[in-house]
mmCIF file as gemmi writes it, N, C-alpha and C atoms, coordinates in Angstrom:
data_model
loop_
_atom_site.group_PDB
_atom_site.id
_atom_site.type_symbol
_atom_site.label_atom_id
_atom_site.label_alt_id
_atom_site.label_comp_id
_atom_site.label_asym_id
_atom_site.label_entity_id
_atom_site.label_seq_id
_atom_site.pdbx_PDB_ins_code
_atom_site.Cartn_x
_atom_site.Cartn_y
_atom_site.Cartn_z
_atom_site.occupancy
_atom_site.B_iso_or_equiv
_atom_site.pdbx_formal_charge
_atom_site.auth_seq_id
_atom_site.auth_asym_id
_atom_site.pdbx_PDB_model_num
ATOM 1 N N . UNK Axp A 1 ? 22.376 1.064 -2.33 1 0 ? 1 A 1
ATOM 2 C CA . UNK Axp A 1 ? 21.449 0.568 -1.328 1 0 ? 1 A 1
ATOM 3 C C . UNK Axp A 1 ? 20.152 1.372 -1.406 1 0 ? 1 A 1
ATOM 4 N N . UNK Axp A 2 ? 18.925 0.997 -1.407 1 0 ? 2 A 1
ATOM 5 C CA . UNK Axp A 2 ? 17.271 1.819 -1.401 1 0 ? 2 A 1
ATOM 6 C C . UNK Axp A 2 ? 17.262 2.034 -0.557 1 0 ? 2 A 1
ATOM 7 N N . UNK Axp A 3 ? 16.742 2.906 -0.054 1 0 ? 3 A 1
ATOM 8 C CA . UNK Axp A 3 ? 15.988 3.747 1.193 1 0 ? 3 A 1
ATOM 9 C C . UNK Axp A 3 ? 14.657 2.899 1.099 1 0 ? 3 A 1
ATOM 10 N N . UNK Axp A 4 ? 14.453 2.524 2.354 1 0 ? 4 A 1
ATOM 11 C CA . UNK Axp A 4 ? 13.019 1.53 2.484 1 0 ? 4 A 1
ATOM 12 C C . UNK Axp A 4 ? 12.588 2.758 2.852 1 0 ? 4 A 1
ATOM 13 N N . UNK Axp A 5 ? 10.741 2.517 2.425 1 0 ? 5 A 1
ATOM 14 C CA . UNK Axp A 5 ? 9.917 3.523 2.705 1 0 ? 5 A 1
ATOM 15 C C . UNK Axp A 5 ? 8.959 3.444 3.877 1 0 ? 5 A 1
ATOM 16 N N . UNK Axp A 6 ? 8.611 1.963 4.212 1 0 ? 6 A 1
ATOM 17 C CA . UNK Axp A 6 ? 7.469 1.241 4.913 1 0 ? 6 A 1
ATOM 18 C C . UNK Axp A 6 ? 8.051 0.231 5.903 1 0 ? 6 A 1
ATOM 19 N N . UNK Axp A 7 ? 7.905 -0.205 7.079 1 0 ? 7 A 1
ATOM 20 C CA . UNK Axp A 7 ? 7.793 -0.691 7.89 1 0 ? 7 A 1
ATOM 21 C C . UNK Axp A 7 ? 7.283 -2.477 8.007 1 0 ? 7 A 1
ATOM 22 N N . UNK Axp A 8 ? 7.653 -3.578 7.739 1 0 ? 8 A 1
ATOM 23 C CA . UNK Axp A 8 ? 6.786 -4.376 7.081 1 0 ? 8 A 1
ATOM 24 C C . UNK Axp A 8 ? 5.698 -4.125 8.79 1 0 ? 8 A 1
ATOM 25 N N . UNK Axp A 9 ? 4.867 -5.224 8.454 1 0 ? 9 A 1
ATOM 26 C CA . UNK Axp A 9 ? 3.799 -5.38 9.128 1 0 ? 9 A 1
ATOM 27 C C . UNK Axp A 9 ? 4.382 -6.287 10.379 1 0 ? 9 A 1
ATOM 28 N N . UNK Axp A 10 ? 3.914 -6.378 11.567 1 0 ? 10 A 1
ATOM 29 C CA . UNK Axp A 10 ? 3.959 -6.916 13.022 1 0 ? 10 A 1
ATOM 30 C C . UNK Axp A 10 ? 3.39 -8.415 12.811 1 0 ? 10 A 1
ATOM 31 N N . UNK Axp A 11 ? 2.299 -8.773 12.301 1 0 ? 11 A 1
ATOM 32 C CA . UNK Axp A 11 ? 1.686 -9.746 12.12 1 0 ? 11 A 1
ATOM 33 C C . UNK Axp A 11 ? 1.067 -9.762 10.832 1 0 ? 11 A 1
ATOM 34 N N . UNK Axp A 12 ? 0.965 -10.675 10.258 1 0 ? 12 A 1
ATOM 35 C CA . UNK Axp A 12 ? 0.257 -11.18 8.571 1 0 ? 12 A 1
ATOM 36 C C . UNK Axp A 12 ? 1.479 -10.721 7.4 1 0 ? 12 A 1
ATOM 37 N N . UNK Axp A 13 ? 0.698 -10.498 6.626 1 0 ? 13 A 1
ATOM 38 C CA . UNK Axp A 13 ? 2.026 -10.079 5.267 1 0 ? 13 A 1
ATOM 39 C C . UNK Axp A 13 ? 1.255 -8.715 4.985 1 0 ? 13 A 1
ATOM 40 N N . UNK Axp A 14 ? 2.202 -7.849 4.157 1 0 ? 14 A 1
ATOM 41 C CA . UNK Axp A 14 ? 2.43 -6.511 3.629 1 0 ? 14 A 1
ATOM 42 C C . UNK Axp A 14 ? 2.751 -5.313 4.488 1 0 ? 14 A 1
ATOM 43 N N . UNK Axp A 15 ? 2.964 -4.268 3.816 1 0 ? 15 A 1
ATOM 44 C CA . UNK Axp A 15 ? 3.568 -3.028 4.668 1 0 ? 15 A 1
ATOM 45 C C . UNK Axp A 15 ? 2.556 -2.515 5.654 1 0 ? 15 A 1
ATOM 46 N N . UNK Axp A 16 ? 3.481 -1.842 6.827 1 0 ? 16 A 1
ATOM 47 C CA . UNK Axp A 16 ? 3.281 -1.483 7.638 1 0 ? 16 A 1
ATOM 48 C C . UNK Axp A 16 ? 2.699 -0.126 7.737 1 0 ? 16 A 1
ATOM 49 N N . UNK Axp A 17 ? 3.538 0.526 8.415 1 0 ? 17 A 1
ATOM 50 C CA . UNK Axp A 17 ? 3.24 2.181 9.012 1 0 ? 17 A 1
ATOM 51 C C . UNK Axp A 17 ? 4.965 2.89 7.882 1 0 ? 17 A 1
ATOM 52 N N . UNK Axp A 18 ? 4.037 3.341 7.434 1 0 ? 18 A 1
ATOM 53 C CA . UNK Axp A 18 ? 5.049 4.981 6.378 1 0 ? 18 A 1
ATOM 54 C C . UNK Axp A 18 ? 6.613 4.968 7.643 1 0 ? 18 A 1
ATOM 55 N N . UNK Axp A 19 ? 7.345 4.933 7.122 1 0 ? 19 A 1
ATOM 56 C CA . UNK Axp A 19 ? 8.631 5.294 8.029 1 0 ? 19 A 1
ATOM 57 C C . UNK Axp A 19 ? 9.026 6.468 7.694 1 0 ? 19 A 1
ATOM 58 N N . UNK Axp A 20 ? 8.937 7.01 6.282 1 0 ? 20 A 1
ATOM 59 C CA . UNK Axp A 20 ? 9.547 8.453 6.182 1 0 ? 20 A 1
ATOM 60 C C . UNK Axp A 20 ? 8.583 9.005 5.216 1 0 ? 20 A 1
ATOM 61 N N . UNK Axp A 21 ? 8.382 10.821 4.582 1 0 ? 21 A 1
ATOM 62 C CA . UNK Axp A 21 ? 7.693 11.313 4.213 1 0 ? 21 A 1
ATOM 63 C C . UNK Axp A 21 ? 7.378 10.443 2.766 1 0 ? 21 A 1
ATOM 64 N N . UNK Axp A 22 ? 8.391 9.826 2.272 1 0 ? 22 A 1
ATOM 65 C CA . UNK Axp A 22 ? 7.946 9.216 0.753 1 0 ? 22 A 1
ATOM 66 C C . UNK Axp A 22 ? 6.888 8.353 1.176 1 0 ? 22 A 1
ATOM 67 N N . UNK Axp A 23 ? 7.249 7.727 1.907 1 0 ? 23 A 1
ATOM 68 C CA . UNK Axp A 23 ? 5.943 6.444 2.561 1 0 ? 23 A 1
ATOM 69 C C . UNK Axp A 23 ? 4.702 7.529 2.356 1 0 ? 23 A 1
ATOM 70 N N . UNK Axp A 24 ? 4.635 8.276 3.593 1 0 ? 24 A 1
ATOM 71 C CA . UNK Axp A 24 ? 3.471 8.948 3.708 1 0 ? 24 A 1
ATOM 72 C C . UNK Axp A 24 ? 2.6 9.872 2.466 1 0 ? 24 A 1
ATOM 73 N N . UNK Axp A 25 ? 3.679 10.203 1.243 1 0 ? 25 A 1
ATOM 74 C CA . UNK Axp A 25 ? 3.574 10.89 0.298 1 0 ? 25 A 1
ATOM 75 C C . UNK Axp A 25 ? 2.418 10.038 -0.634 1 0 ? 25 A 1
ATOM 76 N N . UNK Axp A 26 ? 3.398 8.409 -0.224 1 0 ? 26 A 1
ATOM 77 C CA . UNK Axp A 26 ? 3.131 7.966 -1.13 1 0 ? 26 A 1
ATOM 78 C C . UNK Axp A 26 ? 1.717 7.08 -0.812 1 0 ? 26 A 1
ATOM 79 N N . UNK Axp A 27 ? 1.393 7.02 0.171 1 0 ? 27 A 1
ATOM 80 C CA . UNK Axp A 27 ? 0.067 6.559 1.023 1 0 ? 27 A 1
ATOM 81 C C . UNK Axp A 27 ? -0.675 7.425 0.533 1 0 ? 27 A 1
ATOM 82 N N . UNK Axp A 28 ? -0.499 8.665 0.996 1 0 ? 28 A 1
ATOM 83 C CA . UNK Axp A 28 ? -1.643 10.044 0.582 1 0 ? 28 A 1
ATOM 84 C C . UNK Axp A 28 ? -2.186 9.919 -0.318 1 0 ? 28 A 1
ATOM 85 N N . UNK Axp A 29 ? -0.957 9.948 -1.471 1 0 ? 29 A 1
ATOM 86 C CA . UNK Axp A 29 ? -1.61 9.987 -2.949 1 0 ? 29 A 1
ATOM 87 C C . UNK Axp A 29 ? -2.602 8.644 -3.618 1 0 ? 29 A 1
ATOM 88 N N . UNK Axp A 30 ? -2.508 8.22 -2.849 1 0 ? 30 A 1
ATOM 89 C CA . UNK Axp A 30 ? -3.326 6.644 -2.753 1 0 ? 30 A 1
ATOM 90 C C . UNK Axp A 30 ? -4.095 6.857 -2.652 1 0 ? 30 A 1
ATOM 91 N N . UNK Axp A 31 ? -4.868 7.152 -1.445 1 0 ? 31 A 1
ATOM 92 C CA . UNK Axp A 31 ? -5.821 7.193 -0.99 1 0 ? 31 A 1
ATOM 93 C C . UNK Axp A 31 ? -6.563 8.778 -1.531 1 0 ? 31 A 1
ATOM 94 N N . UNK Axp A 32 ? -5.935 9.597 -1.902 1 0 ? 32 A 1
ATOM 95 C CA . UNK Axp A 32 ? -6.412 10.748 -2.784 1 0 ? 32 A 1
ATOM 96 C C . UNK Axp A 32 ? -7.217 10.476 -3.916 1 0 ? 32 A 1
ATOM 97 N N . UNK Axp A 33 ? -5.771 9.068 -4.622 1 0 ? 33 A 1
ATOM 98 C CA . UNK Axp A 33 ? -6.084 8.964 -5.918 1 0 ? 33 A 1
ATOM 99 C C . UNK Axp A 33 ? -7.916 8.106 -6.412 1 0 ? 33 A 1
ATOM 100 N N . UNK Axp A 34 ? -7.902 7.171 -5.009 1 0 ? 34 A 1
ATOM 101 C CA . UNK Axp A 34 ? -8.913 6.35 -4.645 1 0 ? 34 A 1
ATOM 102 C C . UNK Axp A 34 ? -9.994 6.836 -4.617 1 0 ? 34 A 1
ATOM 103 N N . UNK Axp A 35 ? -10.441 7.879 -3.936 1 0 ? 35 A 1
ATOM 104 C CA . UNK Axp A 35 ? -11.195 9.175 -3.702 1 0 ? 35 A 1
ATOM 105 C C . UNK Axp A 35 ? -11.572 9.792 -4.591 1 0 ? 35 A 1
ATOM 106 N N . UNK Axp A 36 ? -11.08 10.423 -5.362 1 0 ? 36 A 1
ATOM 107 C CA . UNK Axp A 36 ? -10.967 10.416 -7.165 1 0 ? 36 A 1
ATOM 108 C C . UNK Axp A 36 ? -11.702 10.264 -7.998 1 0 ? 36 A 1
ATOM 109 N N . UNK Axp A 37 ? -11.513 8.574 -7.734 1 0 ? 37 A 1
ATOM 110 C CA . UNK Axp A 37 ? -12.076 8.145 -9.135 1 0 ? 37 A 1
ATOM 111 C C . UNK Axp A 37 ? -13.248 8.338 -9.758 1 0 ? 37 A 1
ATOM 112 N N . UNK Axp A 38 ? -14.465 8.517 -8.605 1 0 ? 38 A 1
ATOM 113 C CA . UNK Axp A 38 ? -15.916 9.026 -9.506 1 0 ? 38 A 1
ATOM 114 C C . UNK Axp A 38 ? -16.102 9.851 -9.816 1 0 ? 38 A 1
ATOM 115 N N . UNK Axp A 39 ? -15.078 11.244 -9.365 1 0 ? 39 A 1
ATOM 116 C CA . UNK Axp A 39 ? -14.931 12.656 -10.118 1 0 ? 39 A 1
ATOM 117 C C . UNK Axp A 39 ? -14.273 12.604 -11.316 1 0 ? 39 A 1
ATOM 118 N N . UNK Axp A 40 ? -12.95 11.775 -11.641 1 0 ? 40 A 1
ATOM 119 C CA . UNK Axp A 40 ? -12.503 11.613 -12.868 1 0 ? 40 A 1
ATOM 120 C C . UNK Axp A 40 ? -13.295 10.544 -13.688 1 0 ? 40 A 1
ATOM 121 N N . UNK Axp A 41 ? -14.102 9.804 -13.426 1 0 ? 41 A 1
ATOM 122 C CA . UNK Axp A 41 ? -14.918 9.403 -14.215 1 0 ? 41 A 1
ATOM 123 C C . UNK Axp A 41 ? -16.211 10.224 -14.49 1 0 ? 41 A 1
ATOM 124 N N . UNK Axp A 42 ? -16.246 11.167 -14.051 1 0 ? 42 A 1
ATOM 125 C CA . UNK Axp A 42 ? -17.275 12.613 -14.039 1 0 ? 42 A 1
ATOM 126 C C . UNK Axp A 42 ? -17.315 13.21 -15.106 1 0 ? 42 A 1
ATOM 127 N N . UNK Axp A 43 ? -15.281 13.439 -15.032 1 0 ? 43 A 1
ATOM 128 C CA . UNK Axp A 43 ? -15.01 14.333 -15.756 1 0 ? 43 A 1
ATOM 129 C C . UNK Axp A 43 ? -14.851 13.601 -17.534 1 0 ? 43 A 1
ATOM 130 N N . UNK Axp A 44 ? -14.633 12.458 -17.573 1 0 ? 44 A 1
ATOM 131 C CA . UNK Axp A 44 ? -14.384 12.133 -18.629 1 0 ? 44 A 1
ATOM 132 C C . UNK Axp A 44 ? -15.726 11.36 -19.595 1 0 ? 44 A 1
ATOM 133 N N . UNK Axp A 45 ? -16.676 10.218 -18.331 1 0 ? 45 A 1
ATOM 134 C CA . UNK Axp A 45 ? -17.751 9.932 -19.077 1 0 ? 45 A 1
ATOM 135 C C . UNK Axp A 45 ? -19.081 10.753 -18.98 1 0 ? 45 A 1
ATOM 136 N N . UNK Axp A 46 ? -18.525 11.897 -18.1 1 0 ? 46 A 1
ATOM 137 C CA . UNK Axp A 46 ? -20.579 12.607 -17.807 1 0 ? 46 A 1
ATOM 138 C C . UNK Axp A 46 ? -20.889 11.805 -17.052 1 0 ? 46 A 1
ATOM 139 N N . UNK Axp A 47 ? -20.449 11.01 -16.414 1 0 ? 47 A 1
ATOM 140 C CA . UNK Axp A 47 ? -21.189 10.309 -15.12 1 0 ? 47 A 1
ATOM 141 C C . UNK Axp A 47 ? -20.628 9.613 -14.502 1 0 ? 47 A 1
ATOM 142 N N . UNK Axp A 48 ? -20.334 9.729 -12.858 1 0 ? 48 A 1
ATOM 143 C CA . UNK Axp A 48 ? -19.576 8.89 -12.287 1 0 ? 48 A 1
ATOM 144 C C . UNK Axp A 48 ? -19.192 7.24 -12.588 1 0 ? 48 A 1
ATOM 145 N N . UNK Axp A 49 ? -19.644 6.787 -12.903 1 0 ? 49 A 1
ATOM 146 C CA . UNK Axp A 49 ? -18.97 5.428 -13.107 1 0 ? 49 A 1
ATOM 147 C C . UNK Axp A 49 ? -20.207 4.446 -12.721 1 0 ? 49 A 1
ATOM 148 N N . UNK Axp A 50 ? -20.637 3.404 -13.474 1 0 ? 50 A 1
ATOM 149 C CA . UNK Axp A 50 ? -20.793 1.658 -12.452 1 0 ? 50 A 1
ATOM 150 C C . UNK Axp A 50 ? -20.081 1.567 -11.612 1 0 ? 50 A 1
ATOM 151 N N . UNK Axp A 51 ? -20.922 0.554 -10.53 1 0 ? 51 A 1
ATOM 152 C CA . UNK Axp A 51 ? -19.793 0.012 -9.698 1 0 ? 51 A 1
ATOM 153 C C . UNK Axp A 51 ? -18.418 -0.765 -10.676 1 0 ? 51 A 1
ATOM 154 N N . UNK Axp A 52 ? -18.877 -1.685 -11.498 1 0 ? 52 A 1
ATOM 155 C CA . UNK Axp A 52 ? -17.559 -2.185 -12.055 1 0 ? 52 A 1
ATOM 156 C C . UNK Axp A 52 ? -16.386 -1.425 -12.414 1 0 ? 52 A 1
ATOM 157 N N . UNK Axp A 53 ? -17.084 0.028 -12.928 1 0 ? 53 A 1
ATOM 158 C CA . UNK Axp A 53 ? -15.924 0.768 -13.603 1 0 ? 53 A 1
ATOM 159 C C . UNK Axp A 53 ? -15.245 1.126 -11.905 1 0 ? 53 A 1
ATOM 160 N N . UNK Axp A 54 ? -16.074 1.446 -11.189 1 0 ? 54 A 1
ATOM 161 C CA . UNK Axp A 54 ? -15.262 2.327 -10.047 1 0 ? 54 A 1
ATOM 162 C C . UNK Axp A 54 ? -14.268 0.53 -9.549 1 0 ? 54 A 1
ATOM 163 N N . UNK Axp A 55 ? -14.471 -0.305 -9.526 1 0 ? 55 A 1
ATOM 164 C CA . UNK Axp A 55 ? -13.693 -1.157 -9.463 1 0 ? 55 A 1
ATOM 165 C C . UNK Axp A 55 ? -12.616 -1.643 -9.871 1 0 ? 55 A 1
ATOM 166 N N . UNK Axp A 56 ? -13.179 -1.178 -11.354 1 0 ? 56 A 1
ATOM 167 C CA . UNK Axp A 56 ? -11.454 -1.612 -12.111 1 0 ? 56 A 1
ATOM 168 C C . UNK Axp A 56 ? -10.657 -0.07 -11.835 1 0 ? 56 A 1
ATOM 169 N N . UNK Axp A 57 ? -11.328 0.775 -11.7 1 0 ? 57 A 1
ATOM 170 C CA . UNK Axp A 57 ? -10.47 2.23 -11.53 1 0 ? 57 A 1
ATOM 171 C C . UNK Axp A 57 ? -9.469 2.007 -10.101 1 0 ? 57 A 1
ATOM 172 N N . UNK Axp A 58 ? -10.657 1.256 -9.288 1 0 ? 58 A 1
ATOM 173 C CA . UNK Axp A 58 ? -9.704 1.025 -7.898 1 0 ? 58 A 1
ATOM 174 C C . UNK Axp A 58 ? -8.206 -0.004 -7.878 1 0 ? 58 A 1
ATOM 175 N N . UNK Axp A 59 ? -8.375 -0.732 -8.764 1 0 ? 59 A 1
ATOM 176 C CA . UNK Axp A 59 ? -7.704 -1.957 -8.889 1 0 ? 59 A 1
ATOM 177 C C . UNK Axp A 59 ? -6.549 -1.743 -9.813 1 0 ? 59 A 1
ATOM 178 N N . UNK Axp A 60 ? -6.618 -0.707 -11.169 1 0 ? 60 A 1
ATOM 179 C CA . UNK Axp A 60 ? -5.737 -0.403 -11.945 1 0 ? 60 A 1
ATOM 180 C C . UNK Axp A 60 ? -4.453 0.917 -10.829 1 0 ? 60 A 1
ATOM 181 N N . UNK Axp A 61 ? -5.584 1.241 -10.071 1 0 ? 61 A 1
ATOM 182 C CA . UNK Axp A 61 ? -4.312 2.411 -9.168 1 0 ? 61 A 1
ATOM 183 C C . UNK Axp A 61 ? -3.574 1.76 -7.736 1 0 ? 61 A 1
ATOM 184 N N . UNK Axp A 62 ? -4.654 0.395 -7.557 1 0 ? 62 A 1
ATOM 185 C CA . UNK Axp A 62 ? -4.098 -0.714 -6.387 1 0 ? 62 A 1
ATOM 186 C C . UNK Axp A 62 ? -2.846 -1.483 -6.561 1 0 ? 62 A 1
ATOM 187 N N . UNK Axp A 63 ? -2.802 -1.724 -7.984 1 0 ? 63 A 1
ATOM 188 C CA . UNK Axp A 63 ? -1.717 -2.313 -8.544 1 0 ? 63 A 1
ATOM 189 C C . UNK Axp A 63 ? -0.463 -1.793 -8.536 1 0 ? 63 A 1
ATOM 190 N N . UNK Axp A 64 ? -0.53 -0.693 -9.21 1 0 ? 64 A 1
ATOM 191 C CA . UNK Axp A 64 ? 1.062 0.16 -8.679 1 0 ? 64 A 1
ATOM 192 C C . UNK Axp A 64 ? 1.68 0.45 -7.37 1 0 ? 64 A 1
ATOM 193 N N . UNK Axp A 65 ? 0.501 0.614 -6.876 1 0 ? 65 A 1
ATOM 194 C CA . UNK Axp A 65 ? 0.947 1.123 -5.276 1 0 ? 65 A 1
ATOM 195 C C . UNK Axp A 65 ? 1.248 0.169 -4.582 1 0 ? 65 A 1
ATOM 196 N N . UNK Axp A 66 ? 0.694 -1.214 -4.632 1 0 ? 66 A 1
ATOM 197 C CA . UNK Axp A 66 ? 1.328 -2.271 -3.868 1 0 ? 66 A 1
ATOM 198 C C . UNK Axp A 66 ? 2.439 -2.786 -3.997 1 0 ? 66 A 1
ATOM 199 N N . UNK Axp A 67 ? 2.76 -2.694 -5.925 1 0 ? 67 A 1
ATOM 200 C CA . UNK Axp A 67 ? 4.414 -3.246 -5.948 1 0 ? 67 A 1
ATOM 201 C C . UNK Axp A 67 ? 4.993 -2.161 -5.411 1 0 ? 67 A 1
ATOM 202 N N . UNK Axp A 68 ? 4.81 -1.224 -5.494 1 0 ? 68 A 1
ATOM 203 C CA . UNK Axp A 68 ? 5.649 0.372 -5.405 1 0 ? 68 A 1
ATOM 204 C C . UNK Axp A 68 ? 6.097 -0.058 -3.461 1 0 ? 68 A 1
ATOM 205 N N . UNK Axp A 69 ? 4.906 -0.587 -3.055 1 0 ? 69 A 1
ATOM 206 C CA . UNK Axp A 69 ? 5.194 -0.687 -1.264 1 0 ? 69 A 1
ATOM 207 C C . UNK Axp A 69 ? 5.791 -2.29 -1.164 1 0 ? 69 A 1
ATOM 208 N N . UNK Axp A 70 ? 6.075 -3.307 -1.927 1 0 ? 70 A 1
ATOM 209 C CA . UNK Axp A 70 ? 6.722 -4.43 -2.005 1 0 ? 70 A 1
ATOM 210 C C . UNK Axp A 70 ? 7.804 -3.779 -2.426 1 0 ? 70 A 1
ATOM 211 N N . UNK Axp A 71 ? 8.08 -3.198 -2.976 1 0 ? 71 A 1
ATOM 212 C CA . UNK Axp A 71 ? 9.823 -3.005 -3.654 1 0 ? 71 A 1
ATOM 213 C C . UNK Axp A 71 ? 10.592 -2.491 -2.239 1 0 ? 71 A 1
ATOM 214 N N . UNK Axp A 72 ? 9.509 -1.43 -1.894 1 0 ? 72 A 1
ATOM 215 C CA . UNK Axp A 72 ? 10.168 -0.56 -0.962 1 0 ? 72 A 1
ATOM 216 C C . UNK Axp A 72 ? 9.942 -0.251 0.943 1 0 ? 72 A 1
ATOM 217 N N . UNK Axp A 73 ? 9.577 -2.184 1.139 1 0 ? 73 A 1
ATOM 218 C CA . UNK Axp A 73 ? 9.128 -2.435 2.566 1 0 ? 73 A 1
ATOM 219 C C . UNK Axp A 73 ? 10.477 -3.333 3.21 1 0 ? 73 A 1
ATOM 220 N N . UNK Axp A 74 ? 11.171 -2.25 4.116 1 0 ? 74 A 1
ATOM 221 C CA . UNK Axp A 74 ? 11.969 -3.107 4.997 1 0 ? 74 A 1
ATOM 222 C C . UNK Axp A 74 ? 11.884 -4.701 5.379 1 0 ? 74 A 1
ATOM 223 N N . UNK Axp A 75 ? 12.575 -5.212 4.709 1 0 ? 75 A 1
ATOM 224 C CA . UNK Axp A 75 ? 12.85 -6.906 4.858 1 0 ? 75 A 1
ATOM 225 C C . UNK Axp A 75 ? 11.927 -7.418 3.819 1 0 ? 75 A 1
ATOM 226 N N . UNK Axp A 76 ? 11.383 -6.664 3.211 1 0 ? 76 A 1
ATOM 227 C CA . UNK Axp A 76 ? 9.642 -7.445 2.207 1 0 ? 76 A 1
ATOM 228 C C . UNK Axp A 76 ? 8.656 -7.915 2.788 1 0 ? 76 A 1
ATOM 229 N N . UNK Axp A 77 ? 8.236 -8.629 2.029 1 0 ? 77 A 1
ATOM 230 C CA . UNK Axp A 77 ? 6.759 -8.959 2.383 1 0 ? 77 A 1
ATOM 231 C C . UNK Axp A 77 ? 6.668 -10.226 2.696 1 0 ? 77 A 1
ATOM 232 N N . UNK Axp A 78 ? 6.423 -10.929 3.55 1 0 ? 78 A 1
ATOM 233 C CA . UNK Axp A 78 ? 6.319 -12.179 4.067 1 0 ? 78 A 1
ATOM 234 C C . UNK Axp A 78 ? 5.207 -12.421 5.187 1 0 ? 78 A 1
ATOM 235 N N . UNK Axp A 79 ? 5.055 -13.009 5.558 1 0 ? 79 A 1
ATOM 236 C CA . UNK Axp A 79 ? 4.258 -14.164 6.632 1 0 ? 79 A 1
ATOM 237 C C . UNK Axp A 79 ? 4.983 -13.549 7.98 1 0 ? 79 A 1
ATOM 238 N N . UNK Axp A 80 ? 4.618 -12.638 8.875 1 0 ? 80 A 1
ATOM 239 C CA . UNK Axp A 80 ? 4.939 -12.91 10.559 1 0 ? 80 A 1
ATOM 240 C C . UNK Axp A 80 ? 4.012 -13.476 10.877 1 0 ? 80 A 1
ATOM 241 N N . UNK Axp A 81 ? 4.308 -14.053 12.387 1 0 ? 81 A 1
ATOM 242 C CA . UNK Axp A 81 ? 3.509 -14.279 13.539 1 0 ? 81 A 1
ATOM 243 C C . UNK Axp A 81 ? 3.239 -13.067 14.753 1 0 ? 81 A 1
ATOM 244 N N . UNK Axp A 82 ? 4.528 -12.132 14.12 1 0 ? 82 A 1
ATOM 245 C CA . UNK Axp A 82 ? 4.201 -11.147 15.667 1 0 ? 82 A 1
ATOM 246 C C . UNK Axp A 82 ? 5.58 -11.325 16.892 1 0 ? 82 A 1
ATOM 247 N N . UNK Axp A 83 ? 5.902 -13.058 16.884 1 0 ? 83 A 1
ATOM 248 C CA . UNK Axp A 83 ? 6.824 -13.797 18.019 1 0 ? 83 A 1
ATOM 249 C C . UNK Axp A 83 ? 8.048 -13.828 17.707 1 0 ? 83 A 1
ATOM 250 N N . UNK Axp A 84 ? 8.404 -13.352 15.971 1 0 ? 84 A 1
ATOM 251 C CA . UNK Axp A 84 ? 9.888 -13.688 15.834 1 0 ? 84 A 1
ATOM 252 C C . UNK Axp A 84 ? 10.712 -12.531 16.71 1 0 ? 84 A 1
ATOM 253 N N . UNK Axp A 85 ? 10.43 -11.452 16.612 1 0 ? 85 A 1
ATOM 254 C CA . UNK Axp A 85 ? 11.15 -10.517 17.873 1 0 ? 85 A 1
ATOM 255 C C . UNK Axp A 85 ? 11.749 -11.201 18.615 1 0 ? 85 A 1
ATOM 256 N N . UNK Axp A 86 ? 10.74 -11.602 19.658 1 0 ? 86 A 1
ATOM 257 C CA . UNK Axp A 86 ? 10.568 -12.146 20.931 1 0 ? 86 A 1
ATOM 258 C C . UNK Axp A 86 ? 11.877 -13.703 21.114 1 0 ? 86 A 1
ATOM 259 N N . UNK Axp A 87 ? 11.221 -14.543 19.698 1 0 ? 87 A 1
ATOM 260 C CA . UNK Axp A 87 ? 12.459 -15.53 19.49 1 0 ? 87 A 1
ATOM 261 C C . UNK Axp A 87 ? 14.124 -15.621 18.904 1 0 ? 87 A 1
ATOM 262 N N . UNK Axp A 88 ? 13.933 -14.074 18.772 1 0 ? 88 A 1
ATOM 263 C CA . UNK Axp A 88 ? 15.55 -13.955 18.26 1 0 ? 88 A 1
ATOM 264 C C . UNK Axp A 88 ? 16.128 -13.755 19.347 1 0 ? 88 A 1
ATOM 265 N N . UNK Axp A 89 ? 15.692 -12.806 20.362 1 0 ? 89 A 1
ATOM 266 C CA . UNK Axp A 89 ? 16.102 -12.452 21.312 1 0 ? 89 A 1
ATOM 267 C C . UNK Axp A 89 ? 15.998 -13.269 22.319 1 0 ? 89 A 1
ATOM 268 N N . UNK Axp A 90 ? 15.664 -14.529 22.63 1 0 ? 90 A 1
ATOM 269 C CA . UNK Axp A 90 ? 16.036 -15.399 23.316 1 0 ? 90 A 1
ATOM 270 C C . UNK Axp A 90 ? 16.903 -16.519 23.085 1 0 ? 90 A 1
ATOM 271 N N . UNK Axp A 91 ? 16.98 -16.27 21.783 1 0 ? 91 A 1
ATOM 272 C CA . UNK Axp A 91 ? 17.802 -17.771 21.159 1 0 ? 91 A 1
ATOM 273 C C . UNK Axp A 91 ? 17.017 -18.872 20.87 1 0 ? 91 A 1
ATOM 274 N N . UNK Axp A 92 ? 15.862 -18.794 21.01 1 0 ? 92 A 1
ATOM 275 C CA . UNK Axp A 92 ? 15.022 -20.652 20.561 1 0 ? 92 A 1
ATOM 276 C C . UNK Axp A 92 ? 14.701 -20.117 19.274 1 0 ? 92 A 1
């Protein structure tokens, strides 16, 4: 059985709020890695980046992290309204 990491979301689709430190570990390093990118493009071309490059830099580290939070979001990723709570627990 996986240890879910994320919380899905209350309303719309994708993960929620970090439920345990991997979540949060793994948020951090996200948003670290995001932060980043015009220093490691610093370091490697002598100059921070185009916007395009800082784009695809954002998008090549967006990619992992979203399946990484689809694999590992309690119930997955789907469509709420917010109301199914509310309708399980009444029975309609």
């Amino acid at each position: 059985m996986s240890e879910y990491w994320f919380r899905p979301k209350q309303r719309g689709i994708g993960a929620g709020v970090p439920l345990n430190w991997k979540g949060w570990a793994l948020f951090a390093a996200y948003i670290g890695t995001i932060l980043a990118v015009p220093s490691i493009y610093e370091a490697w071309l002598g100059y921070p980046g185009t916007p395009l490059l800082r784009i695809l830099g954002v998008v090549a580290i967006s990619v992992p992290y979203l399946l990484l939070a689809w694999r590992k979001t309690e119930g997955g990723w789907r469509w709420r309204r917010g109301e199914e709570e509310i309708e399980d627990e009444t029975g309609d």
